[in-house]
C-alpha positions in Angstrom: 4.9 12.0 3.7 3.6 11.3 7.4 5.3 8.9 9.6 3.8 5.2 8.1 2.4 6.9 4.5 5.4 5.0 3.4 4.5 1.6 5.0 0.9 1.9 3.9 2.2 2.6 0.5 4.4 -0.5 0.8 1.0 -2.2 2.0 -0.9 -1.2 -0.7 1.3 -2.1 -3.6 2.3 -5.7 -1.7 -1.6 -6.5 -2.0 -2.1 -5.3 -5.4 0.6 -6.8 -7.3 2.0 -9.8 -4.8 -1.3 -12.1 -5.2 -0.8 -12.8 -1.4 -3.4 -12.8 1.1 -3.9 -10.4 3.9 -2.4 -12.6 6.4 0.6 -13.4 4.6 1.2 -9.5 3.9 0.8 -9.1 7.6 3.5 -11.5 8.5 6.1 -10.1 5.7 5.4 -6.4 7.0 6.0 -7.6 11.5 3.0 -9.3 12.4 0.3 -7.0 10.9 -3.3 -8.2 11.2 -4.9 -9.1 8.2 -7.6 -6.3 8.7 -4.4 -4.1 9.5 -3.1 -5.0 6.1 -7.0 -4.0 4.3 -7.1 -0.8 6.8 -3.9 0.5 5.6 -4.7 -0.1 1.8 -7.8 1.5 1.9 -6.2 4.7 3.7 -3.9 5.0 0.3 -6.6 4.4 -2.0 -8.6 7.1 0.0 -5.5 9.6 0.2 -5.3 9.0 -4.0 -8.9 10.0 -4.7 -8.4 13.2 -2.8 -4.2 14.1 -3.4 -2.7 14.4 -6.7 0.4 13.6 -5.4 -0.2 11.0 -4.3 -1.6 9.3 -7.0 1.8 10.6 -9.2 4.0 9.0 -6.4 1.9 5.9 -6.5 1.6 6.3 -10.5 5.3 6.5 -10.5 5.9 3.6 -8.6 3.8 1.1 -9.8 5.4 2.5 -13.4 9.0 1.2 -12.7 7.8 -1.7 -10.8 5.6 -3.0 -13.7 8.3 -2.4 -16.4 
């Protein structure tokens, strides 16, 4: 992983599953920008459509998180 994949993964997953808003995400994460917060989200859904290991990583996660 490149330096922040990890916090935009932390990103992604916050907004998908926490039922916060943008702004809230922001704050949790050190005063992110709401649009910071949707920027970063997007990038991982992006980096999924195009890397399969990504998408196991994320797969994997989401996996132990949801059980």
């Amino acid at each position: 992983m490149k330096r922040n994949e990890g916090r935009h993964l932390a990103l992604y997953l916050e907004k998908r599953y926490s039922g916060l808003s943008n702004g809230e995400i922001g704050s949790l994460f050190g005063r992110i920008r709401s649009s910071g917060v949707t920027k970063a989200s997007g990038r991982v859904e992006e980096k999924m459509k195009k890397d399969a290991g990504i998408r196991v990583l994320v797969g994997s996660i989401m996996s132990k998180v949801t059980a």
